[in-house]
MINU-407768 format. One record per residue (C-alpha): residue in one letter; x, y, z. Coordinates in steps of 0.5 Angstrom, whole numbers, plus 500, padded with zeros to 3 digits. Each point is the difference from the previous one (the first is absolute). Example, Ala and Ser with C-alpha at 12.3 -4.5 7.8 and 13.67 -1.06 7.14 Angstrom:
2
a525491516;s502507498;
END
This chain:
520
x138646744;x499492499;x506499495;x504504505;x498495505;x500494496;x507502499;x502500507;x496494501;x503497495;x507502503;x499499507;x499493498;x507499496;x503503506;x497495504;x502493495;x507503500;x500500508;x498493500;x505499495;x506503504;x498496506;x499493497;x508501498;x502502506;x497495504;x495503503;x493498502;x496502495;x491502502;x495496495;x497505497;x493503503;x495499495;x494506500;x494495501;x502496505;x497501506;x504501507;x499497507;x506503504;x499506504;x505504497;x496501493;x495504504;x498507499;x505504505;x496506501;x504507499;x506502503;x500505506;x500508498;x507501501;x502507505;x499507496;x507500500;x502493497;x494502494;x503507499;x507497499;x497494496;x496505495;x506504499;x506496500;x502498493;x500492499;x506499494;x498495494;x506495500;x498499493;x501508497;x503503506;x494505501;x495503506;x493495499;x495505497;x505505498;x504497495;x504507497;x492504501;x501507501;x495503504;x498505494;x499494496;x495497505;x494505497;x502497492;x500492503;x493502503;x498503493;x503493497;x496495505;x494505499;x501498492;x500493501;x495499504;x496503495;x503496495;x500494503;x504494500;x497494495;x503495506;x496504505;x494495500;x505494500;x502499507;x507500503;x502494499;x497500492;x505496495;x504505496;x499500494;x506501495;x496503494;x495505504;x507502504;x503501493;x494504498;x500505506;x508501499;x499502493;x501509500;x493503500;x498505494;x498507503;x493499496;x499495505;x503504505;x496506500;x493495500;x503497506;x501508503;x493502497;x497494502;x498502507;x492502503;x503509500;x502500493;x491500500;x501506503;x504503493;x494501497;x500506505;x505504496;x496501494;x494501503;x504505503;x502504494;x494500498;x497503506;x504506499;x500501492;x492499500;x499504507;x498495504;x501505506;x506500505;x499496505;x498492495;x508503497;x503500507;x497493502;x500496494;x508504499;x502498507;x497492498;x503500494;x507502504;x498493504;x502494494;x505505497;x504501506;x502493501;x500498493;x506505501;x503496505;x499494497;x504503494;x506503504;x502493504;x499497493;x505504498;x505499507;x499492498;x502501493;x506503502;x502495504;x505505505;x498501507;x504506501;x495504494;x494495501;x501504507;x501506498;x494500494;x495498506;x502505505;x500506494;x494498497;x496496505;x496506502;x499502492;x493503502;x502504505;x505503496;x494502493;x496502505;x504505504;x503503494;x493501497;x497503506;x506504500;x499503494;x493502501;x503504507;x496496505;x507500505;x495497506;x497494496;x507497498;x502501508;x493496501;x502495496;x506499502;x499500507;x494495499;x504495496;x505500506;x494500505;x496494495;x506496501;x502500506;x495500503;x494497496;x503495497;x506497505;x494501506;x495495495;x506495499;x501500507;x492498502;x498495495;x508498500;x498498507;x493498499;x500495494;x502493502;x506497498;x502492498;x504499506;x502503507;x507503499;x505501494;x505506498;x494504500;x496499504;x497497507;x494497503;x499500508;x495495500;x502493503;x497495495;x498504494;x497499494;x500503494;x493505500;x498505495;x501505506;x504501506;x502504507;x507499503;x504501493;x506503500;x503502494;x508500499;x504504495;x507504500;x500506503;x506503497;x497503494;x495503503;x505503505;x504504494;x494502496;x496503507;x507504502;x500502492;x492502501;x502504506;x506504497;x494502495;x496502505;x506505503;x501503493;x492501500;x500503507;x505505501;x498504493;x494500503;x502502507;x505506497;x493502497;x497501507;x507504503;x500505493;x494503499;x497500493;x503506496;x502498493;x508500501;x498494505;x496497496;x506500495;x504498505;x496493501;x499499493;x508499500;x500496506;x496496498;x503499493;x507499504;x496495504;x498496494;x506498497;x503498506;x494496502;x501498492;x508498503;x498495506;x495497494;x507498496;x503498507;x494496502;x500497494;x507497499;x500498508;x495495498;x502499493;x509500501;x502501507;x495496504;x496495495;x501494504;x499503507;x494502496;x497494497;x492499501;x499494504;x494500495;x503496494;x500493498;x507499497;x497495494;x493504499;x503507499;x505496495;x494497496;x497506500;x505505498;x501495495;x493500497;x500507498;x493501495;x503506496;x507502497;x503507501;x497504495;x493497500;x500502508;x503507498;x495501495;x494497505;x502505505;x501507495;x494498497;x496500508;x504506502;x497504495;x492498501;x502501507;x502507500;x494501496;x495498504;x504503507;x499507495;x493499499;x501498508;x502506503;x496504495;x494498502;x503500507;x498508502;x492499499;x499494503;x503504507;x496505499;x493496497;x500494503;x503501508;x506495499;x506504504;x506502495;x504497506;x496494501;x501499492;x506500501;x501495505;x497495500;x497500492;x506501496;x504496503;x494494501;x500501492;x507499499;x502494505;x494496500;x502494496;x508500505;x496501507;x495493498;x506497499;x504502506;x494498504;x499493496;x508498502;x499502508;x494495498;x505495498;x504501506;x505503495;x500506504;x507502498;x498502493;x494503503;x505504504;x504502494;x494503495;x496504505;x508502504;x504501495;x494504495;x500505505;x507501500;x501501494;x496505499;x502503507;x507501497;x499500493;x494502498;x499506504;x506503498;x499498493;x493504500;x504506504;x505501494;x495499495;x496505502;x507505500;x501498493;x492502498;x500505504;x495498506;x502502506;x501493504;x503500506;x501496506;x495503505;x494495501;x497504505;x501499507;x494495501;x502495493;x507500503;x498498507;x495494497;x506498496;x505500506;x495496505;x498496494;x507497499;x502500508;x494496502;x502494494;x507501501;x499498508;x494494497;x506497495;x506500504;x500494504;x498496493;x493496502;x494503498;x492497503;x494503499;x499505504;x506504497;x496500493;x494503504;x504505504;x503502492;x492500497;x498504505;x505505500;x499501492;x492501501;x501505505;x505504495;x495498495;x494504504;x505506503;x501502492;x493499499;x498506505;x506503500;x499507496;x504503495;x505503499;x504493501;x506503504;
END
């Protein structure tokens, strides 16, 4: 970020030599140059206090509208970024945040310096890359995976296999993320970084569904998945929404955010904060969301009209599968809308032009080591989600944890951990956008691919895996996507809106908890 800003700096003073330039040859009056130190003693130097909020009107239009870079021709904060390609510049800011910038303790107006700039533009090699992706405080947590192991080889009981698997699901789950956008940044498309992000952005879920298929537990994977949505949705976009609307900020309003309170000084904490982001995102994800739920709703309203003989049940194993490619079909469209047809109208109002430049460019792993990281972490993942799901049956049966209460919030806490911190980090830093595009987007891809994809699974292994979640998982899904759906449409969040989204996931929390079995 310093050598960013001394090049700005440093551009802005060329800007300003060439102006002073052009006015002397016309003959224009030229101003003597301000010196910094200077002390001035006109009342126009003094501090003017901020501006007036602006009517809701005029702030909707101001955070909507797109502003055109002369220079590029581009939307500001946009620059050509799919919405589906959010997810992945959250995961590159997340890297470099980690990494950090030698010129980060300089200051922003540091003096650049040509043969450290050099340095940072040489390529990086991938043992250098994979240390800056393992160099992170969860990568402790991989000493839970041989532990793990050994656990089950030497008989340490079930319940140590099913803790220590689901720790070790924690680290290795976002060293897969980490090592499918490397692997998007080392193609250098947009089109298959998109697609790679959208198909393998929710790899987890995916090993984890087809491992607990294969062991016939139909209800854990539709708790799964139904947690996964719900953690989403409402866990980590209501905890984004209340400390976004909490932290304080360096300034009373920009793009992203704005401050009521006349004369406002920057403080750790603050009320009157609303935040400020590009509803249109989060429109078209919730519309997709809510043809998810119709798929789900009306198998399971054609359960209750039919009875429950056998010719019916096979009747919504076909439905259900049916259902499942069409569902699979809107995915495609969903994707080539935000991809091809619609990608400019779609862009993100997150992006830095400049930054997200620099950071596709600076890539940490080529192609086939970022193919090879993310082989060698699907395979320890399916191993430990195996030894997971094992161990799953004693510890509902001996440790009073309910199957269902497993399946929605522990499972898909395990595999998301790492993605929800980072969501709520950027609300912290008033980037509610990319906030918006993890949790939002994640639990669109799994409504519309992932789901299907575990349906279809289980028709190829066998395993009768429907669409029929249950009439009390499918209204919790409908109201769910209803309540953020009315909290997102008008583009500004505060935190009130956060606590109402973190009450609502407890509440489910506690009705799984107590709710007995069967889950439908």
């Amino acid at each position: 970020m310093g050598l960013s800003a001394s090049r700005a700096g440093s551009g802005r003073d060329c800007s300003a030599q060439a102006d002073i330039a052009g006015r002397a040859e016309r003959g224009a009056p030229v101003a003597p140059p301000l010196l910094a130190s200077a002390p001035s003693s006109s009342p126009k130097a003094e501090t003017l206090p901020p501006p007036p909020p602006a009517p809701d009107g005029l702030q909707a239009l101001q955070s909507d509208a797109p502003v055109r870079s002369h220079s590029k021709g581009s939307v500001r904060g946009g620059s050509g970024i799919s919405a589906l390609k959010v997810k992945a510049m959250a995961v590159r800011l997340r890297h470099n945040a980690q990494r950090g910038h030698q010129y980060s303790n300089m200051g922003g107006y540091a003096p650049f310096d040509p043969a450290l700039a050099a340095a940072q533009e040489e390529p990086r090699s991938d043992t250098a890359g994979l240390m800056d992706i393992l160099a992170h405080p969860l990568s402790l947590l991989l000493l839970a995976f041989p532990l793990g192991i050994a656990s089950h080889v030497c008989d340490w009981g079930p319940l140590p296999t099913f803790w220590l698997n689901m720790i070790a699901l924690v680290p290795l789950a976002k060293i897969l993320g980490d090592g499918t956008e490397e692997l998007a940044s080392a193609i250098k498309n947009d089109t298959i970084s998109g697609l790679l992000n959208a198909t393998l952005g929710n790899a987890v879920e995916m090993i984890l569904s087809v491992q607990t298929l294969r062991k016939g537990l139909l209800s854990v994977v539709k708790a799964t998945l139904l947690g996964s949505i719900l953690s989403n949705i409402l866990l980590v976009l209501g905890t984004s929404f209340f400390l976004g609307g909490l932290v304080g900020s360096s300034k009373a309003s920009s793009h992203r955010h704005f401050i009521h309170i006349e004369g406002y000084r920057p403080v750790r904490f603050t009320m009157e904060k609303e935040q400020l982001f590009n509803s249109k995102n989060a429109l078209v994800d919730m519309a997709m969301q809510l043809l998810a739920c119709m798929t789900c709703a009306l198998p399971t309203v054609f359960v209750s009209a039919g009875g429950g003989s056998e010719d019916q049940e096979q009747k919504v194993l076909t439905v259900s599968r049916i259902g499942a490619v069409i569902i699979m079909c809107s995915y495609i469209a969903y994707i080539g809308f935000q991809l091809v047809t619609h990608k400019r109208m779609l862009a993100g109002d997150e992006g830095e032009g400049s930054d997200d430049e620099d950071d596709e460019e600076a890539g940490g792993l080529s192609a086939g080591a970022a193919i090879g990281l993310m082989s060698v972490t699907t395979v320890l993942i399916a191993i430990c989600s195996e030894l997971l799901v094992e161990a799953i049956d004693h510890v509902v049966k001996h440790c009073g944890i309910p199957e269902r209460f497993i399946g929605i919030v522990l499972l898909p806490f395990a595999g998301n951990a790492c993605e929800h911190a980072s969501a709520v980090r950027f609300a912290m830093q008033d980037r509610l956008g990319l906030s918006i595009g993890i949790a939002v987007g994640s639990s669109t891809q799994i409504a519309l691919f992932v789901v299907p994809f575990a349906v279809v699974t289980g028709w190829a292994v066998g395993q009768e895996m429907d669409l029929v979640f249950g009439a009390m998982n499918t209204a919790v899904m409908i109201l769910a996507v209803l309540v953020v759906l009315v909290l997102v449409i008008d583009g500004r969040s505060n935190w009130l809106k956060g606590f109402m989204l973190c009450m609502a996931y407890v509440f489910c929390g506690v009705l799984y908890w107590y709710m007995p079995p069967p889950l439908h």
